[in-house]
C-alpha positions, -999 to +999 in steps of 0.1 A: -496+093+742-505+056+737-500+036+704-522+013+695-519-016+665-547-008+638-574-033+639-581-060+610-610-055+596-632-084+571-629-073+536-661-066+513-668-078+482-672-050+458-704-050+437-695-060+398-714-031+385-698-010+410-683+033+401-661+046+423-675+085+428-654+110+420-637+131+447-644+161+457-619+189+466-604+185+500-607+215+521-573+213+540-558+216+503-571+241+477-571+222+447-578+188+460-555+160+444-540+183+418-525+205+445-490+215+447-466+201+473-434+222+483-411+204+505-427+169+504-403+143+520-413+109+502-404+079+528-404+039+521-403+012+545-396-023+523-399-061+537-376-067+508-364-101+517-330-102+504-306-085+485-282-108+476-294-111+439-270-084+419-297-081+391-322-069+413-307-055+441-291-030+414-325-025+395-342-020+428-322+007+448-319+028+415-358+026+410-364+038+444-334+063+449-358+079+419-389+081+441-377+082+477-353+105+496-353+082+526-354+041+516-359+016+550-350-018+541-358-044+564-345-082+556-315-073+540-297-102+548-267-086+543-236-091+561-211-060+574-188-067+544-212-067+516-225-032+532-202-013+512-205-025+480-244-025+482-244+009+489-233+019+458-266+005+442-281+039+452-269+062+438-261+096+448-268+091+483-260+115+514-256+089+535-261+049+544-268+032+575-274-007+578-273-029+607-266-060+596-260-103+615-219-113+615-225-151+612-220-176+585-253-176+573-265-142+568-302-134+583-322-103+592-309-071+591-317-034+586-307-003+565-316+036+562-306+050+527-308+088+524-306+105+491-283+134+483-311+157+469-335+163+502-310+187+517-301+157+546-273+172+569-260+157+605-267+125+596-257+108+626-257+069+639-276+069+672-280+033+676-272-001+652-286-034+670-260-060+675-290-086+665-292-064+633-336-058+642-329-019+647-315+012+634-320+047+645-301+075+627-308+115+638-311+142+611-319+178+600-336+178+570-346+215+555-342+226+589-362+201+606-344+180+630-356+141+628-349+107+637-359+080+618-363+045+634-364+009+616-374-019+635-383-053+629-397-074+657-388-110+649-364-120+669-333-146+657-340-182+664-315-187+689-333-154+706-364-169+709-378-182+741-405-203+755-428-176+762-443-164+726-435-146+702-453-113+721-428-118+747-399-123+719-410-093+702-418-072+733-380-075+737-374-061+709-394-030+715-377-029+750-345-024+731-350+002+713-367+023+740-338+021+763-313+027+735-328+055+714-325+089+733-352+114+733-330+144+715-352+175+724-363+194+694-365+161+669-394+146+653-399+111+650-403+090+627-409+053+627-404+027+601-418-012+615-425-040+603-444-060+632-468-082+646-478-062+672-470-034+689-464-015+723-488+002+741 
């Protein structure tokens, strides 16, 4: 089926004297908010801007290798000699995949981080973008075969033409759907961070 980008809608001021009402019990889980969750697969996509600062690069990864078995990092700016070493900020990890801009001044860039304790096996590179904007890694997690995506639509400078930035970024989409095979049997998943998207 079609995609479509969610549509902005105005904000609303709340009244001062406003209470939230309490939630009712969902239906679809006995138990409502309180209910148990077997097998739950907690996923982040992060703008993070950076990562060349040690301090926080190092506080950062080891927060969220607490919190999330899959970490997508867009922004890295990393280059492919500082992927190693980076790495090792998250800890006990099953696997790392980055995409990341060979130039003098780093810029962009892209990584998957998978943590060693959601049962993660065939990790597998399916695609790295030479303009470090995607990443698309196949996997079987608890028996479910997946592939999860990260894309950032914002093309380099140099890449940038005369016609927009939805033409730049349409290229970018373009891409990644002639690169990234359709495995039969996989999910999907899809981790952007973009100002529009295909339809």
């Amino acid at each position: 089926g079609s995609s479509r980008c969610a549509e902005k809608r105005p904000t609303q001021a709340i009244p001062h004297r406003y209470k939230p009402k309490a939630r009712k019990p969902s239906a679809r889980r006995p138990g409502g908010r309180n209910a148990n969750h077997i097998n739950d697969l907690p996923v982040r996509l992060h703008n993070v801007q950076g990562l060349g600062d040690t301090p926080f690069r190092k506080y950062y990864l080891s927060q969220a290798r607490m919190k999330f078995g899959v970490l997508g990092l867009i922004e890295t700016k990393s280059k492919p000699t500082d992927e190693p070493s980076w790495a090792k900020d998250f800890p006990e990890r099953e696997g790392d995949f980055w995409a990341s801009a060979d130039r003098s001044t780093a810029a962009g860039g892209v990584a998957l981080l998978f943590a060693n304790n959601i049962d993660a096996k065939d990790l597998k590179l399916i695609y790295k973008d030479p303009h470090a904007r995607i990443l698309s890694v196949s996997s079987r997690i608890r028996g479910v075969k997946i592939v999860f995506t990260v894309i950032h639509a914002e093309s380099f400078p140099e890449l940038k033409t005369d016609r927009g930035s939805d033409y730049d970024q349409a290229m970018v989409f373009a891409r990644a759907e002639h690169n990234i095979p359709i495995l039969p049997g996989h999910e999907y998943v899809w981790l952007m961070d973009t100002n529009n998207c295909p339809s």
